[in-house]
C-alpha positions as CSV (number, residue, x, y, z in Angstrom):
1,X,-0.4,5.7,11.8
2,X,-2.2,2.9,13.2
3,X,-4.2,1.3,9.8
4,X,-2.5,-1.7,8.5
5,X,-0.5,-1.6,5.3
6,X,-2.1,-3.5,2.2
7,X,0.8,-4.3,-0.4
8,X,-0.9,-4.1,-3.7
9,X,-0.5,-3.5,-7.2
10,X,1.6,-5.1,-10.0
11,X,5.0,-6.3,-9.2
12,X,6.4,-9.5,-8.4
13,X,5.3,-11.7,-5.5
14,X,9.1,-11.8,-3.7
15,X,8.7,-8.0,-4.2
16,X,5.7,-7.9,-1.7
17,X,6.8,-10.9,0.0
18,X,10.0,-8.9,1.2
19,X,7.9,-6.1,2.0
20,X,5.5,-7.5,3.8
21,X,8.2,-9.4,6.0
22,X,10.3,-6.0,6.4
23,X,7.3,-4.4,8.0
24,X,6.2,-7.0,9.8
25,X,9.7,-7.0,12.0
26,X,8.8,-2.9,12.6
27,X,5.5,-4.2,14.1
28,X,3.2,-3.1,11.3
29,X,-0.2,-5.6,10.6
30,X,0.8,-5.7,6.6
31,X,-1.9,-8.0,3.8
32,X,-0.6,-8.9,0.6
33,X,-2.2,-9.0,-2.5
34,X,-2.1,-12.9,-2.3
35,X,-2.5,-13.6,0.8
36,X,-5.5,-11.5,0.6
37,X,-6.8,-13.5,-2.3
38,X,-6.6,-10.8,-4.3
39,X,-4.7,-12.4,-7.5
40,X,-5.7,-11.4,-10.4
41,X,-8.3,-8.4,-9.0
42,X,-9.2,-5.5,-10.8
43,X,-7.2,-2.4,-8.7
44,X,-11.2,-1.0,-8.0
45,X,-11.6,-4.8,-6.3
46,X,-8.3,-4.2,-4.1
47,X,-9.0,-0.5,-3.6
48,X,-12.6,-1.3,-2.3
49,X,-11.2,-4.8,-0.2
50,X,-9.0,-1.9,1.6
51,X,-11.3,0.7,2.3
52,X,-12.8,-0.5,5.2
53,X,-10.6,-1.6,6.5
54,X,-8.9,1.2,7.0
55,X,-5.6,-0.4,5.2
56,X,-3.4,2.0,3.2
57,X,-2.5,0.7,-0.4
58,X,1.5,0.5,-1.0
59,X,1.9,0.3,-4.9
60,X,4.0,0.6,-7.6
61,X,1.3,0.4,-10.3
62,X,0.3,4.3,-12.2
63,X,-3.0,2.8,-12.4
64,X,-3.6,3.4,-8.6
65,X,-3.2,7.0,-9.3
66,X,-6.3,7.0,-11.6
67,X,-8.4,5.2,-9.3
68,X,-7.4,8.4,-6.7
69,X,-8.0,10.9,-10.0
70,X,-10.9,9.8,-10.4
71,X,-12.0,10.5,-6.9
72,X,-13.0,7.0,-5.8
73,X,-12.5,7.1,-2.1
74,X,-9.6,4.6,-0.7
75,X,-7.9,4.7,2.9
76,X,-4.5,5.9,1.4
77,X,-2.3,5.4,-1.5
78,X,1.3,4.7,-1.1
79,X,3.6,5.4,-4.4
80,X,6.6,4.4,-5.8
81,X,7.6,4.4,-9.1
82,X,9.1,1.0,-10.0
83,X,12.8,0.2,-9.9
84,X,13.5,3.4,-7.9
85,X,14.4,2.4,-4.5
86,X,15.2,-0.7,-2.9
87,X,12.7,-2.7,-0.7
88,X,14.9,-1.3,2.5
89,X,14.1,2.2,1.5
90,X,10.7,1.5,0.4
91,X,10.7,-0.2,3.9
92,X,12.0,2.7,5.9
93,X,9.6,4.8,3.6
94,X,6.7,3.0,4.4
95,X,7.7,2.9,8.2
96,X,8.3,6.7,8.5
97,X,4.4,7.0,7.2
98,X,3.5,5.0,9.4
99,X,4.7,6.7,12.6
100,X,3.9,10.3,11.4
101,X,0.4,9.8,10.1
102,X,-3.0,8.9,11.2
103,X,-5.6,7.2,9.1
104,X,-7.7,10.3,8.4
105,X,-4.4,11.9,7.3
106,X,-4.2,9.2,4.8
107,X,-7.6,8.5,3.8
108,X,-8.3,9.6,0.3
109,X,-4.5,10.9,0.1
110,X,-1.5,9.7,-1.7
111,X,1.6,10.1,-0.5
112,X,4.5,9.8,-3.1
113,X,7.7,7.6,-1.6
């Protein structure tokens, strides 16, 4: 999959920090929510900041899941509950979705990690 990765959502900063920085080393063009300037953003605002460009959402945030209920389009949703993996499965996760998918695979899709 060649769309960037965004790392979004609500847990801590060294949480996407260590993310971002695991991907990075795998080659994969990752945004966090900060360095984004995406603080304090509604998960619409970070949803629609994504969209076009063509960056799939990693999250650990439920709410994500509404947004994609509710059928407001996004380029991909990547979900994990919380506390269930470490960031070097989440990594390897994330990298494995990377190779095996393509942006229109993703777009409008969640994929559960």
């Amino acid at each position: 999959m060649n769309p960037g990765v965004s790392a979004a959502g609500r847990f801590d900063e060294n949480c996407a920090r260590a993310l971002a920085e695991g991907l990075r080393r795998h080659g994969i063009d990752v945004t966090t929510t900060p360095e984004a300037g995406l603080i304090g953003a509604t998960d619409e605002e970070q949803v629609a900041y994504a969209l076009p460009l063509g960056r799939v959402i990693f999250t650990q945030d439920g709410d994500f899941l509404g947004i994609h209920r509710r059928g407001i389009p996004h380029a991909g949703i990547a979900y994990r509950p919380k506390d269930s993996r470490s960031i070097g499965q989440i990594v390897d996760e994330l990298v494995l979705i990377w190779e095996a998918l393509e942006l229109e695979d993703m777009t409008n899709h969640v994929e559960y990690i």
